[in-house]
TIRO-2110 file (N, C-alpha, C; in Angstrom, 1 decimal):
// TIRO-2110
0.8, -1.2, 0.0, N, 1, A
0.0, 0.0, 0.0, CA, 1, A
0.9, 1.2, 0.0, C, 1, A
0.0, 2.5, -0.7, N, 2, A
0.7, 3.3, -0.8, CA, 2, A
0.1, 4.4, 0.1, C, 2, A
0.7, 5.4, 0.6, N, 3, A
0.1, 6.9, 1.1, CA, 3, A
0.3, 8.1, 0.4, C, 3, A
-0.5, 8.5, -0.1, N, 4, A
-0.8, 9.9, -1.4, CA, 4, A
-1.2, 10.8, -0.3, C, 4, A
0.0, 11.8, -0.1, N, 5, A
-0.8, 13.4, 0.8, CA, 5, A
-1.0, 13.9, 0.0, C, 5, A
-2.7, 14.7, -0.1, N, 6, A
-2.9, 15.6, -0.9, CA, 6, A
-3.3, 16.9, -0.1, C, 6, A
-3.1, 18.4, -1.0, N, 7, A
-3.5, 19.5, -0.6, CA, 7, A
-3.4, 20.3, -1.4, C, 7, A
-4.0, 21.4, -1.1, N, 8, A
-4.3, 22.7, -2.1, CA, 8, A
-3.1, 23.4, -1.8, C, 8, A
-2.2, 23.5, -1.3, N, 9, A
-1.1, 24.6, -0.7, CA, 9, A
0.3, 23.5, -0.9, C, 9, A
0.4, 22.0, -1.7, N, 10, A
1.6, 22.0, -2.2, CA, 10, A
1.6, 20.9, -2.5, C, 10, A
2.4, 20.2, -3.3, N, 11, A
2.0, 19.2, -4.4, CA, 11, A
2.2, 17.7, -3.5, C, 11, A
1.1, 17.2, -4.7, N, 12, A
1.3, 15.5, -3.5, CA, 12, A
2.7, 14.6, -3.1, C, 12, A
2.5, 14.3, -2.1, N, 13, A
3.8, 13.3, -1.7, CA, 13, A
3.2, 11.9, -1.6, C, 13, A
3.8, 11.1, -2.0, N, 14, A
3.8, 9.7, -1.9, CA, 14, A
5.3, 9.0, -1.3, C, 14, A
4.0, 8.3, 0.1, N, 15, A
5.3, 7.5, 1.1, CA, 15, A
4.9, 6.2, 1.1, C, 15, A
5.8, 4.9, 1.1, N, 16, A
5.2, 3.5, 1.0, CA, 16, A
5.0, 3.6, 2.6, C, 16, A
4.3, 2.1, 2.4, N, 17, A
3.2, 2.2, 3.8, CA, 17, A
3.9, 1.9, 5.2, C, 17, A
4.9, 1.0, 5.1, N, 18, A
5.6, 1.8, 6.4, CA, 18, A
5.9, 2.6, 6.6, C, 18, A
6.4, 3.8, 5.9, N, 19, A
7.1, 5.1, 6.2, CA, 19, A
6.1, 5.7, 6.3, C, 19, A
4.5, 5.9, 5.6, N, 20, A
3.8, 6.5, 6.1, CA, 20, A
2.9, 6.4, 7.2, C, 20, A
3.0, 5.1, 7.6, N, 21, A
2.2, 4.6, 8.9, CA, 21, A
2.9, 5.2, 10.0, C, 21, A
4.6, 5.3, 10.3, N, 22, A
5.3, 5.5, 10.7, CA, 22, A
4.8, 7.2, 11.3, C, 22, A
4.9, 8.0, 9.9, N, 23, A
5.0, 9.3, 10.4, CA, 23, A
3.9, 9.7, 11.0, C, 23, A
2.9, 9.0, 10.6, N, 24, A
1.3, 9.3, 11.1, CA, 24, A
0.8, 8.7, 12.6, C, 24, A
1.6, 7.5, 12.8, N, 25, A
1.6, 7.4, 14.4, CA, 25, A
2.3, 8.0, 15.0, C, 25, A
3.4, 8.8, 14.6, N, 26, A
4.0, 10.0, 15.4, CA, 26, A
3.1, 11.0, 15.7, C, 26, A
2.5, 11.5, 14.6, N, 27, A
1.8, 12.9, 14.6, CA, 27, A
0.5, 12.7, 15.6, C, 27, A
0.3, 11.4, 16.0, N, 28, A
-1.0, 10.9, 16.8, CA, 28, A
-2.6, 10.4, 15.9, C, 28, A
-1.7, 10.4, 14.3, N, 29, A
-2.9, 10.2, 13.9, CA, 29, A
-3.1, 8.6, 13.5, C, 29, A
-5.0, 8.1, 12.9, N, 30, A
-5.2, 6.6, 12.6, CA, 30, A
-4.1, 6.9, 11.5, C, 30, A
-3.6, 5.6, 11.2, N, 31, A
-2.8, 5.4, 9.8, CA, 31, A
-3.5, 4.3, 9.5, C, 31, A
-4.6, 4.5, 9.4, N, 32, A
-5.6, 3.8, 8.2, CA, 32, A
-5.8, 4.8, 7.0, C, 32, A
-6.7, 3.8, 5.8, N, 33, A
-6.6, 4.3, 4.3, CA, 33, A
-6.8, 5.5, 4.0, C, 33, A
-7.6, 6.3, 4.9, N, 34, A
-8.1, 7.7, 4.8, CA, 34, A
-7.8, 8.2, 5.9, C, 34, A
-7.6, 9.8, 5.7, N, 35, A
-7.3, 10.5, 6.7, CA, 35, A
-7.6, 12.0, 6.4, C, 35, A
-7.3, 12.7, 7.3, N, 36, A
-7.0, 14.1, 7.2, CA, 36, A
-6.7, 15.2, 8.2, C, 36, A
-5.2, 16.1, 8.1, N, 37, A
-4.6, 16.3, 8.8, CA, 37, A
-5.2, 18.0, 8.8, C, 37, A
-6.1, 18.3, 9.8, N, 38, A
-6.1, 20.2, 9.4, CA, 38, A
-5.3, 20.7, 9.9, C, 38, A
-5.5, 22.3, 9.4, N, 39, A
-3.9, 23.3, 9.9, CA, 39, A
-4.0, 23.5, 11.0, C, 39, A
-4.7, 23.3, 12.0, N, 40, A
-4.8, 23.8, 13.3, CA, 40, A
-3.9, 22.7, 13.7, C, 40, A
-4.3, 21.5, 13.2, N, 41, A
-3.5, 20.4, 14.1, CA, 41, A
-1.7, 20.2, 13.8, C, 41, A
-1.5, 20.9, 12.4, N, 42, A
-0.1, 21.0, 12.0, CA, 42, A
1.4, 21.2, 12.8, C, 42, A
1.1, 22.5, 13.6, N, 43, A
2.1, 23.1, 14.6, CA, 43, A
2.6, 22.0, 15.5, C, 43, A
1.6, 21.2, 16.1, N, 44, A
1.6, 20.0, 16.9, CA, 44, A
2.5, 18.8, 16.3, C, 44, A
1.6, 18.5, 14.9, N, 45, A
2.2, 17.5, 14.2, CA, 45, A
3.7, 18.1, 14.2, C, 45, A
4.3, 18.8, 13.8, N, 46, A
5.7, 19.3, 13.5, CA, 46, A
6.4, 19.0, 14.9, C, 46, A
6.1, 19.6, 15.7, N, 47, A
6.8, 19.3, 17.1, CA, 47, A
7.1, 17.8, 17.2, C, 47, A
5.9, 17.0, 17.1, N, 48, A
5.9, 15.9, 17.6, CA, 48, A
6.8, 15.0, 16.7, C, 48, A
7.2, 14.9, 15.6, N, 49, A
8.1, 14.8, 14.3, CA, 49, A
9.6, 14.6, 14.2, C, 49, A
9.5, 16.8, 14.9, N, 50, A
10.8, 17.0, 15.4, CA, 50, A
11.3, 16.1, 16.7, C, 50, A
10.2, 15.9, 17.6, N, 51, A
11.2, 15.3, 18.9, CA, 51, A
11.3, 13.9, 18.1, C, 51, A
10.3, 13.3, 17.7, N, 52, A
11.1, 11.8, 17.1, CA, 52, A
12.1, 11.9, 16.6, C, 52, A
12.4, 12.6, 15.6, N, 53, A
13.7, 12.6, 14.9, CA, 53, A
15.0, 12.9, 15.9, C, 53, A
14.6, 14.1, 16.9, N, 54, A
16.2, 14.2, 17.8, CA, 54, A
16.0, 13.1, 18.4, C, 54, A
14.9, 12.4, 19.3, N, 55, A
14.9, 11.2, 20.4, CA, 55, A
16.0, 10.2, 19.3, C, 55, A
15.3, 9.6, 17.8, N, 56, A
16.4, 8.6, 17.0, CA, 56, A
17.5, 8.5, 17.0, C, 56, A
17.9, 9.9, 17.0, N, 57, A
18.8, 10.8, 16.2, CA, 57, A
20.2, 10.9, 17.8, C, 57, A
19.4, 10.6, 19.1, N, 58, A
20.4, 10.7, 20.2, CA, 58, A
20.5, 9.1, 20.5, C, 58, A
19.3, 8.2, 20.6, N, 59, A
19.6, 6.8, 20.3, CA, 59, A
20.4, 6.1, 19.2, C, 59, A
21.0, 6.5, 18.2, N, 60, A
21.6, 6.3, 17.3, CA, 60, A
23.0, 6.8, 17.6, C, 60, A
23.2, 7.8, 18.3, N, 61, A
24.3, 8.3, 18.7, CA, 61, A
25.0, 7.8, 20.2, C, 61, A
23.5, 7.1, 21.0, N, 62, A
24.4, 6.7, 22.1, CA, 62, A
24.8, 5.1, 22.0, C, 62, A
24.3, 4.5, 21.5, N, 63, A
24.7, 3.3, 21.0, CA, 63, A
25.8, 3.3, 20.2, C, 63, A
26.4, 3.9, 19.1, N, 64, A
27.6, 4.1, 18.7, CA, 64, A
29.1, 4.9, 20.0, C, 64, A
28.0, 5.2, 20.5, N, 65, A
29.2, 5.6, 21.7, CA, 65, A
29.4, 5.0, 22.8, C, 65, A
28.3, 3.9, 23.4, N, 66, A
28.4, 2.8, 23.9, CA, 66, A
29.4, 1.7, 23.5, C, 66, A
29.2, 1.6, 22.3, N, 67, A
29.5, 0.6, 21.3, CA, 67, A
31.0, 0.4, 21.1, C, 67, A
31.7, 2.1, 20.9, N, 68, A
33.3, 2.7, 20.9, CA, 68, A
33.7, 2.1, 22.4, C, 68, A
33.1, 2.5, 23.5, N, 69, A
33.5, 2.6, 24.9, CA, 69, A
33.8, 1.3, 25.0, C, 69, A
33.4, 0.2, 24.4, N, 70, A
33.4, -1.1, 24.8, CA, 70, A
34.3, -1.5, 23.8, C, 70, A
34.9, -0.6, 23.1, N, 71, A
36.0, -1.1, 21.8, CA, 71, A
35.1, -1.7, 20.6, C, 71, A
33.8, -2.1, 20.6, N, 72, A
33.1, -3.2, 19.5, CA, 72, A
33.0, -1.9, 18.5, C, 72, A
32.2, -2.9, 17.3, N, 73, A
32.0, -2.1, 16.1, CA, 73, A
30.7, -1.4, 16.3, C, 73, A
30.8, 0.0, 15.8, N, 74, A
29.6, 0.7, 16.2, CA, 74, A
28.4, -0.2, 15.5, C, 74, A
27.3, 0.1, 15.8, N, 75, A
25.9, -0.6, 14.8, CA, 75, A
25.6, 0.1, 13.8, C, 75, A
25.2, -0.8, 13.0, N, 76, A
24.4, -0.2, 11.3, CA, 76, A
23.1, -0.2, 11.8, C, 76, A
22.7, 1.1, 11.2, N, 77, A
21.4, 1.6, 11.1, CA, 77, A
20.3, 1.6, 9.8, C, 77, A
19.6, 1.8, 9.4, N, 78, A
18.8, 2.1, 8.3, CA, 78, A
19.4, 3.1, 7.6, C, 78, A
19.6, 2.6, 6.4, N, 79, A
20.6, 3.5, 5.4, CA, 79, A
19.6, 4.7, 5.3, C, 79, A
18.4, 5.3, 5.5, N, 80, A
17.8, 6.0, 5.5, CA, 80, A
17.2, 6.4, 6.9, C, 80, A
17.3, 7.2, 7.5, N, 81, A
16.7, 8.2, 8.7, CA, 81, A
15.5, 8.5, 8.5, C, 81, A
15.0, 8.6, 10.0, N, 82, A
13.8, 8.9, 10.1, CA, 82, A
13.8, 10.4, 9.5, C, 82, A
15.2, 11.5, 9.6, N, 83, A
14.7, 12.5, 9.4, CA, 83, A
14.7, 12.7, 7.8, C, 83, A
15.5, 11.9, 7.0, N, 84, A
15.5, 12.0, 5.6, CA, 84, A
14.1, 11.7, 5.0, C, 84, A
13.2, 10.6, 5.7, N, 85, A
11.8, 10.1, 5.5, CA, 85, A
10.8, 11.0, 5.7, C, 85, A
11.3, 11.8, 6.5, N, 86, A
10.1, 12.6, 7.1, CA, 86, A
10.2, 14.4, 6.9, C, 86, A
11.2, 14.9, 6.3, N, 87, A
11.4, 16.0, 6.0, CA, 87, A
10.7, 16.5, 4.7, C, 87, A
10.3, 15.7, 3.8, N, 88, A
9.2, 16.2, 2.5, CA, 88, A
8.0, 16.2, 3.2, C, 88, A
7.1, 15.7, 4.5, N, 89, A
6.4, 15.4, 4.9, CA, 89, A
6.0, 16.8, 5.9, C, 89, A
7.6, 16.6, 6.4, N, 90, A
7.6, 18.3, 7.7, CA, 90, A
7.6, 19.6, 6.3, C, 90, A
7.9, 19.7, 5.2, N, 91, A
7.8, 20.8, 4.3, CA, 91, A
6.6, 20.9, 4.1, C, 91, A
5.5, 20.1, 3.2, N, 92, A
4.2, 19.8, 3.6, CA, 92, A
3.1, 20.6, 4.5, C, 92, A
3.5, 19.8, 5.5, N, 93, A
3.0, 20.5, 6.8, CA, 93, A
3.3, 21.9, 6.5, C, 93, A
4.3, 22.0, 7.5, N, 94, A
4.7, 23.9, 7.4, CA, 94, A
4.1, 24.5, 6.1, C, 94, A
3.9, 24.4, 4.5, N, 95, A
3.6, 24.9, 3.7, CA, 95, A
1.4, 25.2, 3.6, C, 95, A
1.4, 24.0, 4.0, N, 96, A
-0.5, 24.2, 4.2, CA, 96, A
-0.9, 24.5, 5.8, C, 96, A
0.3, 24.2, 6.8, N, 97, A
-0.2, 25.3, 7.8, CA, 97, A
0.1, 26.8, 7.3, C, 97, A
1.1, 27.5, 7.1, N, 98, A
0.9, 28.4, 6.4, CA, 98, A
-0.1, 28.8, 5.5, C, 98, A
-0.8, 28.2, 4.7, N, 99, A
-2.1, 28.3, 3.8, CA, 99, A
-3.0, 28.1, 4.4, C, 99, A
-3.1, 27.8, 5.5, N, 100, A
-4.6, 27.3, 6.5, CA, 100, A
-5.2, 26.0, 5.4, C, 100, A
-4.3, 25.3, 4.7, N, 101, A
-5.0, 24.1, 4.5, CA, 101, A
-5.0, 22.8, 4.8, C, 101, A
-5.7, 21.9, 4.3, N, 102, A
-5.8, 20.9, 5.1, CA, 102, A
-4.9, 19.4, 4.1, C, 102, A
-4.3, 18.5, 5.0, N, 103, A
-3.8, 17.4, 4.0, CA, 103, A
-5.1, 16.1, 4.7, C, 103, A
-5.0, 15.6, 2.8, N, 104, A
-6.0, 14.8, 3.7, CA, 104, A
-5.2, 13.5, 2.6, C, 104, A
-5.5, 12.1, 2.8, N, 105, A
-5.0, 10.9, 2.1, CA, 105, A
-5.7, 10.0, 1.9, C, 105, A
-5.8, 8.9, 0.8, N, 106, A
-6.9, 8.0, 0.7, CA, 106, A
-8.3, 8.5, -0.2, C, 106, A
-8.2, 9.8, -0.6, N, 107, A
-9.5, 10.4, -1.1, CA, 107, A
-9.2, 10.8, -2.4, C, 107, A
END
């Protein structure tokens, strides 16, 4: 399955369905087939995004520093980051909260 964001304030994104189940259980929303995210709830969504990405972003860094301290080889991660996944998604957002519009998916 696929997830199609659509909106009047910036052009569609398409995320395969883990990565968009992913970012939509962050934001607090269902990640079922339809949806829709309004601008009021945007500012929120972005926060909540941002901290997943730093929370990853410091677990990924203390496990390679664990990892040195003990002499072992650091660990491989996902050749792709949550923040590289989720940054066309945080542009999005910020662009139709700015427009006061709404993303909605599945429709």
């Amino acid at each position: 399955m696929l997830y199609k964001f659509k909106s009047k304030a910036a052009g569609d994104l398409i995320m395969l369905e883990p990565n968009g189940r992913r970012v939509l259980e962050i934001i607090g929303k269902d990640a079922g087939p339809k949806g829709i995210i309004l601008a009021e709830e945007m500012p929120a969504a972005l926060q909540a995004l941002e901290g997943a990405i730093a929370r990853e972003e410091a677990e990924h860094q203390a496990a390679i520093d664990e990892a040195r301290a003990k002499g072992q080889v650091p660990p491989k991660f996902d050749a792709v980051s949550l923040r590289q996944r989720a940054v066309p998604f945080m542009d999005m957002l910020k662009r139709c909260s700015a427009a006061g519009k709404e993303i909605v998916w599945g429709v």
